[in-house]
C-alpha beads as a LAMMPS data file, in Angstrom:
LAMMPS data file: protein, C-alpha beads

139 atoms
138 bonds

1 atom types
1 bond types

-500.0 500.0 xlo xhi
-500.0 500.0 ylo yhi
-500.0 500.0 zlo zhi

Masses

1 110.0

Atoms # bond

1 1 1 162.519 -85.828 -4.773
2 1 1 165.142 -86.531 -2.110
3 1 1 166.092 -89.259 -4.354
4 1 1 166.949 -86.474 -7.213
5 1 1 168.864 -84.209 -5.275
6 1 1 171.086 -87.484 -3.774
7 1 1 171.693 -87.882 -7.356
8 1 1 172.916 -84.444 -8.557
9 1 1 175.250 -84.597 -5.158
10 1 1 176.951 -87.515 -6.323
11 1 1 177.675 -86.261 -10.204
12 1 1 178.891 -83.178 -8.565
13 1 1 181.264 -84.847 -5.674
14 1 1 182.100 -86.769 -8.977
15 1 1 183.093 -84.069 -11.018
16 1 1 184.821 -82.885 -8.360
17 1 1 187.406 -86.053 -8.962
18 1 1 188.678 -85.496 -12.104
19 1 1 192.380 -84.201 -12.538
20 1 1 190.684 -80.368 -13.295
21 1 1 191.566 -77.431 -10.498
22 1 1 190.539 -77.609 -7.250
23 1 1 190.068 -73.929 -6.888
24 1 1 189.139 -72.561 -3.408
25 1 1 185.857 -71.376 -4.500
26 1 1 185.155 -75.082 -5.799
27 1 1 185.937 -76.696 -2.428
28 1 1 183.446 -73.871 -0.771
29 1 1 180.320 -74.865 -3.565
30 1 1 181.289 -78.124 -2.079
31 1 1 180.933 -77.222 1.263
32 1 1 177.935 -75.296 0.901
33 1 1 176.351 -78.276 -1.804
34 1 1 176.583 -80.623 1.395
35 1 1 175.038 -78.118 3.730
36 1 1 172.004 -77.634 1.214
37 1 1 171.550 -81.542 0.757
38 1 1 171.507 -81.573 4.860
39 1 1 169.136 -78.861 4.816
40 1 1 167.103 -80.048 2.270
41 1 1 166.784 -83.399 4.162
42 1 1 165.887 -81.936 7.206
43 1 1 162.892 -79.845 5.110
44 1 1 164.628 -76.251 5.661
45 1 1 164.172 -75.661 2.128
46 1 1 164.360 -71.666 2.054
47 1 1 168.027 -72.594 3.538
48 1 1 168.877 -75.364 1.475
49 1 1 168.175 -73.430 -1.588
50 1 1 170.226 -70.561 -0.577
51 1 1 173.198 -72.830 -0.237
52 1 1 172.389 -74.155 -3.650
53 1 1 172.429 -70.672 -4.926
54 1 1 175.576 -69.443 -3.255
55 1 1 177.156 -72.733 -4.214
56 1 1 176.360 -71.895 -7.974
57 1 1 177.472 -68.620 -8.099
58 1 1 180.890 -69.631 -6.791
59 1 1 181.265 -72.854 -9.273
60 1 1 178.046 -72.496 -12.040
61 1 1 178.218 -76.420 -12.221
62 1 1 174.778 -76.984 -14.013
63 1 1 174.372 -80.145 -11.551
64 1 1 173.968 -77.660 -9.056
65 1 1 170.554 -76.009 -10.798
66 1 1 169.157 -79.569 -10.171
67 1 1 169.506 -79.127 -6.542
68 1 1 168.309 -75.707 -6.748
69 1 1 165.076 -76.841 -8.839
70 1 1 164.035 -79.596 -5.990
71 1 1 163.961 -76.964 -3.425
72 1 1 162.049 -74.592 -5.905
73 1 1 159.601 -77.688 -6.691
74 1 1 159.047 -78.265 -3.154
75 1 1 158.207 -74.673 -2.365
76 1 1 155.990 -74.124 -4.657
77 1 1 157.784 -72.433 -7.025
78 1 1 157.267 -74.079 -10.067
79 1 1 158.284 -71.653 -12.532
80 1 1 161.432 -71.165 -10.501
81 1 1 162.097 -74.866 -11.025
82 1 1 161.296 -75.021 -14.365
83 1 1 163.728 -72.339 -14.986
84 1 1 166.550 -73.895 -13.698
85 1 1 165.794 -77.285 -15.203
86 1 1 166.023 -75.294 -18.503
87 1 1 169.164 -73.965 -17.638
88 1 1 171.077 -77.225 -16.393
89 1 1 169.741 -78.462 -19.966
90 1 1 171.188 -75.873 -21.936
91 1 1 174.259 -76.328 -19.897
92 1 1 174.415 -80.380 -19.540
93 1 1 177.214 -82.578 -20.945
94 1 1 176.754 -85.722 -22.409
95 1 1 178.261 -87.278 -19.639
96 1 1 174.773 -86.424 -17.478
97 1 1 172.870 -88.474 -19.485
98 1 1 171.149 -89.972 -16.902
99 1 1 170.422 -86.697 -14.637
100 1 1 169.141 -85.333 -18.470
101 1 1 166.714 -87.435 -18.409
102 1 1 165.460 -87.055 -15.095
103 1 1 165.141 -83.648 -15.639
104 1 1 163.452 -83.555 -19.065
105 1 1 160.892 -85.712 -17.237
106 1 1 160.606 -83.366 -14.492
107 1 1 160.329 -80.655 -16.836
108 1 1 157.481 -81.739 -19.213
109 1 1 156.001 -82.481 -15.100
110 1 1 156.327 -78.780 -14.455
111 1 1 155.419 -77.408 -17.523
112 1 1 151.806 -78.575 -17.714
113 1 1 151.507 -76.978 -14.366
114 1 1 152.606 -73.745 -15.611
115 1 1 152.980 -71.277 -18.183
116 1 1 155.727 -69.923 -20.405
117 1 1 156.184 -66.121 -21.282
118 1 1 159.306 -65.211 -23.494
119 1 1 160.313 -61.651 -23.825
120 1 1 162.754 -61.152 -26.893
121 1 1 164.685 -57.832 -27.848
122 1 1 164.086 -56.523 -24.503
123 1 1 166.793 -53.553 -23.979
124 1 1 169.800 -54.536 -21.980
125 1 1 169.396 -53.921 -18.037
126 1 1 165.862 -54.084 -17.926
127 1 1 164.310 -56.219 -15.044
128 1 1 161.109 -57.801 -15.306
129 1 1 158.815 -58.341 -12.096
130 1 1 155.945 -61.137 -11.818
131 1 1 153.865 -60.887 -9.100
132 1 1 156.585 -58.290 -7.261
133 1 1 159.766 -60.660 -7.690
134 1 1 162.481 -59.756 -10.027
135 1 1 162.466 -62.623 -12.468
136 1 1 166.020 -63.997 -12.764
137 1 1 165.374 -64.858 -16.685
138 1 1 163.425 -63.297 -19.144
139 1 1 161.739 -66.907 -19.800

Bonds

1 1 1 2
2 1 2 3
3 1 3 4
4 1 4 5
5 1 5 6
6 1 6 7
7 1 7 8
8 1 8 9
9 1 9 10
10 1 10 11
11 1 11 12
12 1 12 13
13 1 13 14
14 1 14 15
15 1 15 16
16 1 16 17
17 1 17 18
18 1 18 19
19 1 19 20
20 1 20 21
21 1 21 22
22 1 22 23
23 1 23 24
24 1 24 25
25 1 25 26
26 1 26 27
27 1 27 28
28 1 28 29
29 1 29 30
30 1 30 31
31 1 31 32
32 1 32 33
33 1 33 34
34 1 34 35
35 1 35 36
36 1 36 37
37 1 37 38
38 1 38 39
39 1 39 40
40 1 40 41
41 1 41 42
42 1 42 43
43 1 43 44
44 1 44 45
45 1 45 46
46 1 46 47
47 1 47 48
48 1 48 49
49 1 49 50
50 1 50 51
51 1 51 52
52 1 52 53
53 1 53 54
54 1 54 55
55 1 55 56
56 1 56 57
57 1 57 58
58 1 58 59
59 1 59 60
60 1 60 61
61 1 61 62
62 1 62 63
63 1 63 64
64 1 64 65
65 1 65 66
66 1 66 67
67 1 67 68
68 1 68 69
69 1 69 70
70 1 70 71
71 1 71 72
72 1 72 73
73 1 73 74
74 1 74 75
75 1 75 76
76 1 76 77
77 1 77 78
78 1 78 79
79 1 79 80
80 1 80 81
81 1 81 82
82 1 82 83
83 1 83 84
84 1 84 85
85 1 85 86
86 1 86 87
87 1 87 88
88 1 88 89
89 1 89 90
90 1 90 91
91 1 91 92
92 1 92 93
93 1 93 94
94 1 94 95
95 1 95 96
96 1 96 97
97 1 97 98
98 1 98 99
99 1 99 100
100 1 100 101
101 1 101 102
102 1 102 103
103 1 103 104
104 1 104 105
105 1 105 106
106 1 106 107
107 1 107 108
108 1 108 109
109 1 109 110
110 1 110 111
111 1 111 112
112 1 112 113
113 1 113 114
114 1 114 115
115 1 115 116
116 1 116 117
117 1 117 118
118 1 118 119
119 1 119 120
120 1 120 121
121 1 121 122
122 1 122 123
123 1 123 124
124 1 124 125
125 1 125 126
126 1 126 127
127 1 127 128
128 1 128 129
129 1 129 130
130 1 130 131
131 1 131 132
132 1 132 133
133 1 133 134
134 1 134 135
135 1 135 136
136 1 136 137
137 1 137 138
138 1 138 139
């Protein structure tokens, strides 16, 4: 697993190299990416996935719901990582081919340890709670 999230560090720092902005809030997903991977390493995993998190919602680089889906999967939150797997597929350029296929194969993993509800037409602002938690996707 370590392994995985070494991987998704790398495409990110690598993204991060291209001519494209270098926007303050960029340098701090950085910043907080490299805390998480520490964290992660050291097993504070609650930690380590809030830094993924706060990372993300300053620079929603889908790399970053890899990260966020190792800490999940170690946690025990399988759903949770199954969710964001989705998401950095939805989200993934061709250019992660490699980290796409990692995570399809981590996915189909997940997904025959868990279930799948979908909710469609559900009214706008409506929240849906499993087992007390506030879902963060209607999937």
């Amino acid at each position: 697993m370590l392994r995985f999230v070494a991987v998704a560090c790398v495409l990110f720092a690598a993204a991060g190299a291209r001519a494209d902005e270098d926007s303050p809030e960029k340098q701090q997903a950085r910043m907080l990416l490299a805390q998480g991977n520490q964290l992660f390493e050291k097993g504070d995993l609650r930690a380590a996935l809030a830094d993924f998190r706060a990372a993300y919602a300053l620079y929603p680089s889908p790399k970053l719901l890899v990260n966020a889906a190792a800490a999940e999967r170690e946690l025990g939150d399988q759903a949770g990582a199954a969710t964001d797997l989705r998401h950095f597929l939805d989200d993934a350029t061709e250019d992660d081919s490699s980290l796409i296929d990692k995570a399809r194969a981590d996915l189909r993993g997940l997904e025959k340890k868990s279930g799948r509800i979908g909710l469609k037409g559900w009214p706008h602002g409506t929240t849906l709670e499993i087992d007390g938690r506030t879902a963060r996707d209607p999937t």
